[in-house]
MARDRENGU-901122 format. One record per residue (C-alpha): residue in three letters; x, y, z. Coordinates in nm, 3 decimals, always signed. Example, Ala and Ser with C-alpha at 12.3 -4.5 7.8 and 13.67 -1.06 7.14 Angstrom:
! residues 2
   pafi        c1        c2        c3
    ALA    +1.230    -0.450    +0.780
    SER    +1.367    -0.106    +0.714
! end
This chain:
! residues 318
   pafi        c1        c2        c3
    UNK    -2.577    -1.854    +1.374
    UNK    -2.663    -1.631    +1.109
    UNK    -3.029    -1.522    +1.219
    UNK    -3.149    -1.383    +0.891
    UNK    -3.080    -1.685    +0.701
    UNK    -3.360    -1.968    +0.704
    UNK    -3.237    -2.241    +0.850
    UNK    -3.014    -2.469    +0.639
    UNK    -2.838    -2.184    +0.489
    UNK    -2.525    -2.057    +0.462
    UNK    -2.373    -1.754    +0.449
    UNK    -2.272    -1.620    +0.118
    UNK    -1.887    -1.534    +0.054
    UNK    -1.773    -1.329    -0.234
    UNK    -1.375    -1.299    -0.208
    UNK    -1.223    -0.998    -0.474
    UNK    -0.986    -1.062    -0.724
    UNK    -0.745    -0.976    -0.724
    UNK    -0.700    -0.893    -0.344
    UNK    -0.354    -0.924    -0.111
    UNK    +0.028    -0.941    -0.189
    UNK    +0.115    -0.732    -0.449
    UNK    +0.463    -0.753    -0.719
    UNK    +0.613    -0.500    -0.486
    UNK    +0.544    -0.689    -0.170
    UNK    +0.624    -0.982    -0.259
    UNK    +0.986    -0.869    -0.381
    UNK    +1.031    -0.695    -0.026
    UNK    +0.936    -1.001    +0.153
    UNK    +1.161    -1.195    -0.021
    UNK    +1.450    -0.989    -0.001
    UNK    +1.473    -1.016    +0.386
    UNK    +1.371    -1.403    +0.371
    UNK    +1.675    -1.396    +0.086
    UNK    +1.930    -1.157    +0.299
    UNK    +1.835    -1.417    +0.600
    UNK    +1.958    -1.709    +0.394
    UNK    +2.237    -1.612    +0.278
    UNK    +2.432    -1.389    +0.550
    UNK    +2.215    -1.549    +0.846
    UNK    +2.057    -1.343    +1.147
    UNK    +2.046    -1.097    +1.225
    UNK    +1.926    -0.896    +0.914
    UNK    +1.832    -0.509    +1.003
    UNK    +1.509    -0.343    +0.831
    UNK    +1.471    +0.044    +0.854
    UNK    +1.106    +0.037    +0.876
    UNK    +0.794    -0.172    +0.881
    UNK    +0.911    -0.345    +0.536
    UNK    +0.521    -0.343    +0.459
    UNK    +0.270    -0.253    +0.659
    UNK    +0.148    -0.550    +0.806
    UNK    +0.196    -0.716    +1.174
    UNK    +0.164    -1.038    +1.094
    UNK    +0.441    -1.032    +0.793
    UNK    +0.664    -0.838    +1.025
    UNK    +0.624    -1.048    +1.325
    UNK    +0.700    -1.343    +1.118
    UNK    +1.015    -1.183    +0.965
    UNK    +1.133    -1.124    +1.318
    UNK    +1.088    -1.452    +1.451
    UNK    +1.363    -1.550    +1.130
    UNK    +1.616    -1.304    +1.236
    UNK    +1.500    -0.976    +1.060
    UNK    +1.520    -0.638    +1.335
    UNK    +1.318    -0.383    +1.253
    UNK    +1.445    +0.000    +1.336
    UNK    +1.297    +0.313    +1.272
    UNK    +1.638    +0.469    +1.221
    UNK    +1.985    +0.373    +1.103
    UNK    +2.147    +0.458    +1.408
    UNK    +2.013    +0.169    +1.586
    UNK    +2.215    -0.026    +1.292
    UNK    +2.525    -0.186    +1.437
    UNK    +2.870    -0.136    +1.220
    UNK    +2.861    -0.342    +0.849
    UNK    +2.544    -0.504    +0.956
    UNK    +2.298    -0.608    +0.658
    UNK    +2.028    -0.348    +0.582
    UNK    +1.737    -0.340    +0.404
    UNK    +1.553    -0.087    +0.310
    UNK    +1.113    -0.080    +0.301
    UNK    +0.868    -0.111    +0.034
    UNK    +0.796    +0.269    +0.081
    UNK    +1.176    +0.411    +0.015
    UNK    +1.385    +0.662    +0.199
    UNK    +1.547    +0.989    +0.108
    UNK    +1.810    +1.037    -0.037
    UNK    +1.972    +1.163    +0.321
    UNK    +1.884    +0.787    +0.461
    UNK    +2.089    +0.604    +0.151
    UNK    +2.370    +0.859    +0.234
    UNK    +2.402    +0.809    +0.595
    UNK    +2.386    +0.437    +0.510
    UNK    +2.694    +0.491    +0.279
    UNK    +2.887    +0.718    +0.514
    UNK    +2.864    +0.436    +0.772
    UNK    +2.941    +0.155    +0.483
    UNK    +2.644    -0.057    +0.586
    UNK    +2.549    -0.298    +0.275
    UNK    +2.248    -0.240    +0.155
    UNK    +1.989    -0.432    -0.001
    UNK    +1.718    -0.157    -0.123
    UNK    +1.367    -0.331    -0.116
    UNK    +1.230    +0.012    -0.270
    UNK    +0.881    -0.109    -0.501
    UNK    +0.991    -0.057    -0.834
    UNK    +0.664    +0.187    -0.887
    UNK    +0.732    +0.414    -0.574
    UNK    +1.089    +0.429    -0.756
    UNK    +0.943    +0.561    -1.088
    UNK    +0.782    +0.803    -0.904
    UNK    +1.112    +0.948    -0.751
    UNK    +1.210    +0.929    -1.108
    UNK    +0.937    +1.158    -1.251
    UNK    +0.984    +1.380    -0.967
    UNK    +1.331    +1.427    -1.051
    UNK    +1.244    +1.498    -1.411
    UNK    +1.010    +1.732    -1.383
    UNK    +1.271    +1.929    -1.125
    UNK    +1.559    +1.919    -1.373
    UNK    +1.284    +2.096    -1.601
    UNK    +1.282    +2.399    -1.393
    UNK    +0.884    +2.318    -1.294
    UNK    +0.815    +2.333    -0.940
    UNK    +0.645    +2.047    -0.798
    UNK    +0.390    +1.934    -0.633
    UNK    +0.350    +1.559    -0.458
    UNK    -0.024    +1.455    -0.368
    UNK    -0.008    +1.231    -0.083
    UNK    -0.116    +1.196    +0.285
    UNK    +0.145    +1.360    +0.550
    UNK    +0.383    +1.175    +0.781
    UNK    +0.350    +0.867    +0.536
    UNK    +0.684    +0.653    +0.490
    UNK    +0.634    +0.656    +0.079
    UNK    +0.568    +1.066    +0.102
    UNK    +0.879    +1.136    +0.339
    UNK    +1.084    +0.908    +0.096
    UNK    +0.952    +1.099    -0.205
    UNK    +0.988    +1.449    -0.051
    UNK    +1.364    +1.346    +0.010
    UNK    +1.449    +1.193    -0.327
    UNK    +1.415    +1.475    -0.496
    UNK    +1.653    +1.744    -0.515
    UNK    +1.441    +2.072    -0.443
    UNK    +1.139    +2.205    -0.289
    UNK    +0.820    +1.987    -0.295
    UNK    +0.500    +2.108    -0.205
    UNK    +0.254    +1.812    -0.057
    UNK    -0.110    +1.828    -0.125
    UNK    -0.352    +1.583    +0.047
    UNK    -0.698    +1.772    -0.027
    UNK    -0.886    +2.007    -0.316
    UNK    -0.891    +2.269    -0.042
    UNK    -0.539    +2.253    +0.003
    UNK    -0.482    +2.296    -0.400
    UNK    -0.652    +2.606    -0.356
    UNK    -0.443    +2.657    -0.057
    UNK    -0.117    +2.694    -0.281
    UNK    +0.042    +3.063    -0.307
    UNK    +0.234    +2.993    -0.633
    UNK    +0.111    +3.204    -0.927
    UNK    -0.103    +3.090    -1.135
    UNK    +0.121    +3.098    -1.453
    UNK    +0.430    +2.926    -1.264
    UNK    +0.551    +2.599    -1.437
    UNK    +0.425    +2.275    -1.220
    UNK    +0.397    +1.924    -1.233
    UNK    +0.278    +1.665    -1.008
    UNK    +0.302    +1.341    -0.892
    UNK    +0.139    +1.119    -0.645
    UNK    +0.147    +0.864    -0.389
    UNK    +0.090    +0.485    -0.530
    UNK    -0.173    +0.404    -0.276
    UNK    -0.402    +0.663    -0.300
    UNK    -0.762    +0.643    -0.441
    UNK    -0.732    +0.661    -0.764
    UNK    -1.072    +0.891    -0.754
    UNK    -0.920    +1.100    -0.484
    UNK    -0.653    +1.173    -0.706
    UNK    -0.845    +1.207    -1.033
    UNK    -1.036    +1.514    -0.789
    UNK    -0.679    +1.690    -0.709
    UNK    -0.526    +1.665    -1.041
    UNK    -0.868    +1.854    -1.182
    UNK    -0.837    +2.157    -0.927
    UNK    -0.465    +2.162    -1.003
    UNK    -0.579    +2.186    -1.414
    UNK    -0.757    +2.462    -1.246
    UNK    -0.577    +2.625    -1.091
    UNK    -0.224    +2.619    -1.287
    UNK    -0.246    +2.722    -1.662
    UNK    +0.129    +2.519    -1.746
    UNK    +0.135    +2.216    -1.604
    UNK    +0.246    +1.850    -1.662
    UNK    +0.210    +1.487    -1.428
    UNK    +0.133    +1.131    -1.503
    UNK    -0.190    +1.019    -1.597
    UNK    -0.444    +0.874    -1.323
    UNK    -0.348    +0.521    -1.498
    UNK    +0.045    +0.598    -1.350
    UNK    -0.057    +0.535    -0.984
    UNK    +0.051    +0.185    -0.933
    UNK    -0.132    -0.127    -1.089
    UNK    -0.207    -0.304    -0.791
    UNK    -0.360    +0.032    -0.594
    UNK    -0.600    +0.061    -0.915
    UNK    -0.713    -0.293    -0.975
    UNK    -0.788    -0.386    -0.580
    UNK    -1.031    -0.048    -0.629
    UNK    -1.191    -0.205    -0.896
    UNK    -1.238    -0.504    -0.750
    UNK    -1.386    -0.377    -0.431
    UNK    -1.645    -0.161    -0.645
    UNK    -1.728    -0.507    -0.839
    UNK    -1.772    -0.652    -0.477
    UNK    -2.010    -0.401    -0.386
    UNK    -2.263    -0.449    -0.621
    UNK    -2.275    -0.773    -0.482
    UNK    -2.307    -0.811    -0.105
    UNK    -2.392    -0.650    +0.232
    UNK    -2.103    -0.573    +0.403
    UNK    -1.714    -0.531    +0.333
    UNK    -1.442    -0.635    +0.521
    UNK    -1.092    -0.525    +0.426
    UNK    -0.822    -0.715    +0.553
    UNK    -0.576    -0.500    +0.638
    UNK    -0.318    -0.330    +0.908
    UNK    -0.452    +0.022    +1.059
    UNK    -0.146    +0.167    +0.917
    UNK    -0.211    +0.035    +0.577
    UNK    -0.290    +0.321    +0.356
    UNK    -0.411    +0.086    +0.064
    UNK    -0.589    -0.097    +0.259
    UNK    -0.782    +0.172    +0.408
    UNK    -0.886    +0.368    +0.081
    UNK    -1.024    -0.031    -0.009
    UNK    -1.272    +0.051    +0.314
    UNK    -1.315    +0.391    +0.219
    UNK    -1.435    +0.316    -0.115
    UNK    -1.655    +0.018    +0.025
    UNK    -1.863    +0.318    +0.233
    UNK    -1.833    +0.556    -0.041
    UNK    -2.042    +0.378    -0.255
    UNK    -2.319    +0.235    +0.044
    UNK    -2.211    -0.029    +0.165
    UNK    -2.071    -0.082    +0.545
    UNK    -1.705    -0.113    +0.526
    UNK    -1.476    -0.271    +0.809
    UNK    -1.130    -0.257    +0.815
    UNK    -1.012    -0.598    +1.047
    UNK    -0.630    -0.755    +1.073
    UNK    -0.760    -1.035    +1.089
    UNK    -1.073    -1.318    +1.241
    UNK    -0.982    -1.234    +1.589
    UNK    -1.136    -0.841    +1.498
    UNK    -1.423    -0.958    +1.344
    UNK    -1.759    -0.831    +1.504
    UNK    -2.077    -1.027    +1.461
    UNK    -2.313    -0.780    +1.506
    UNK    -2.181    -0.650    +1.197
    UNK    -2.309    -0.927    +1.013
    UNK    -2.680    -0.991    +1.183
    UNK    -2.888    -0.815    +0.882
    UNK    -2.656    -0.949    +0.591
    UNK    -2.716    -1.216    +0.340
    UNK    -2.349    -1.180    +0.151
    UNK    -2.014    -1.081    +0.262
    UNK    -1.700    -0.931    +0.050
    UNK    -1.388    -0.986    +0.165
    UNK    -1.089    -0.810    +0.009
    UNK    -0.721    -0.760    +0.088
    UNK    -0.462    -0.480    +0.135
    UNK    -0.201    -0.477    -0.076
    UNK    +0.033    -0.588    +0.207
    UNK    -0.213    -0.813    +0.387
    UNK    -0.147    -1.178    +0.334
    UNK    -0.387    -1.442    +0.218
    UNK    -0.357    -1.673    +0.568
    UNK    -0.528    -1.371    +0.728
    UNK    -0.796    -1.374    +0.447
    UNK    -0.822    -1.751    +0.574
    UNK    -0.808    -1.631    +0.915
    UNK    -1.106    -1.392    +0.864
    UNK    -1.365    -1.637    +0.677
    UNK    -1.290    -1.931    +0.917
    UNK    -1.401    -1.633    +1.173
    UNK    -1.741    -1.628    +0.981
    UNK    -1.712    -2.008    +0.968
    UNK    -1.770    -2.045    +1.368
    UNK    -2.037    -1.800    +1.349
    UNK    -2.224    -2.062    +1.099
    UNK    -2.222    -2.220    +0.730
    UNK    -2.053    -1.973    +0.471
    UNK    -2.046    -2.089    +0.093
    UNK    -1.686    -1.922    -0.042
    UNK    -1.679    -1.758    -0.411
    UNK    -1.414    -1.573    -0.571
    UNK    -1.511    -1.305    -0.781
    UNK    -1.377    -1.317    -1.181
    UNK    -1.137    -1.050    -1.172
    UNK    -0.824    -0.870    -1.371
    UNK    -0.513    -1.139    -1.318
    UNK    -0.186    -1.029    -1.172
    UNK    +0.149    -1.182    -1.343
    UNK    +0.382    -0.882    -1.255
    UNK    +0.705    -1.006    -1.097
    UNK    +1.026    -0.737    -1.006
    UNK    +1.413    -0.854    -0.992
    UNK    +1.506    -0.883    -0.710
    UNK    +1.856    -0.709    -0.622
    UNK    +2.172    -0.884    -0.795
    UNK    +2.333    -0.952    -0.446
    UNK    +2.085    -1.190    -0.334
    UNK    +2.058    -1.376    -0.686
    UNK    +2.435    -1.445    -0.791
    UNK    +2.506    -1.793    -0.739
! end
């Protein structure tokens, strides 16, 4: 039971909005539930197609394999290509080897590859701000035809050896803190006197408005909990923020990772959602709360999401 709460009461839930699947997500999903429909199992994924267990696990147990390189594709098998995107080596080795491809690429990491390329053709050198090792950065870094330099800090700005009268322009990863960002892009201002990139309102919608909504949350409860994979870089900047501003943070995949003791000194909970976490496991996690004792469930007013991408012209042809 909740001992701070007088008996009879129930725990207060505040649920952000929005929170979960994003346009982008949603599309990917669909793509491999579509590719499974129509040329039947097995379907090959390079990648987690989002980074979430539960959605993978459940695209696996229709038919979808999931591989970490192409090489483990078999000859003319279906492919599908991740949320994140690949480089432009990855779409070539899938050509060489004729595999048909269904590119499941968000539309928003795919602008970004576009800028990039712009600002290259341009003659400006460029610069990507993202974390290192991440599937979106790699793809990035090898859709565009030149050098890129990555930045992931302020003190890595500094870092930079380029003069300081070179021609730059930047462009960042889609689920990054928007705030983080907003930091990096001011010491680049800084520290380069021509330079061009997107504005901070450029990173993807749904990165910017589940920010929001967590800060909205915060002024509101106790603790956080993020629903969320590990690997999730979305979904841990939602945490991150969520401590940033004072209030404990917890980053769970779902009710099974829930810890009480996190709870014992709280009157009202937040719950959130990555952008690749799916609302059963925001069901998952307040039934959690439920056997711990009474919750009362609100959700939050918040900005509504109506965004929809095509989905590829293969899988929608009659």
């Amino acid at each position: 039971m909740w001992c701070n709460l007088r008996n009879g009461s129930s725990m207060q839930v505040y649920l952000a909005q929005p929170r979960g699947f994003c346009a982008g997500v949603v599309r990917a999903i669909e793509i491999v539930e579509r590719a499974l429909e129509k040329y039947g199992p097995p379907v090959y994924v390079r990648h987690e197609i989002v980074h979430n267990k539960y959605v993978v696990e459940s695209l696996k147990n229709k038919g979808a394999i999931f591989v970490e390189d192409l090489s483990e594709v078999p000859p003319l098998a279906v492919t599908v290509f991740s949320a994140h995107g690949v480089a432009r080596s990855v779409e070539e080795e899938a050509a060489a080897r004729n595999l048909p491809v269904l590119n499941a690429t968000c539309p928003l990491v795919t602008k970004v590859h576009n800028q990039g390329k712009r600002y290259v053709s341009k003659g400006r050198s460029l610069i990507l701000i993202g974390h290192a090792g991440h599937p979106e950065v790699e793809g990035t870094m090898g859709q565009v035809p030149g050098p890129v330099l990555l930045v992931q800090n302020v003190d890595e700005v500094a870092a930079l050896t380029l003069p300081k009268d070179t021609p730059v322009a930047y462009i960042t990863q889609t689920t990054l803190s928007v705030d983080d960002t907003r930091d990096i892009i001011a010491a680049l201002h800084a520290r380069f006197t021509d330079i061009q990139g997107p504005d901070t309102r450029d990173i993807c919608y749904a990165t910017q408005n589940r920010q929001s909504a967590v800060r909205d949350l915060s002024k509101l409860v106790d603790v956080i909990l993020v629903v969320g994979a590990a690997n999730s870089s979305n979904s841990n900047r939602l945490r991150e923020i969520g401590t940033e501003v004072g209030v404990p943070s917890y980053l769970i995949a779902d009710g099974s990772e829930l810890n009480a003791e996190w709870l014992k000194d709280a009157k009202a909970v937040g719950i959130t959602a990555g952008a690749s976490a799916p609302e059963v496991l925001v069901d998952d996690v307040i039934e959690a709360l439920r056997r711990i004792g009474p919750v009362t469930v609100s959700v939050l007013p918040g900005r509504e999401e109506n965004i929809e991408f095509r989905l590829p012209a293969e899988l929608t042809a009659g």
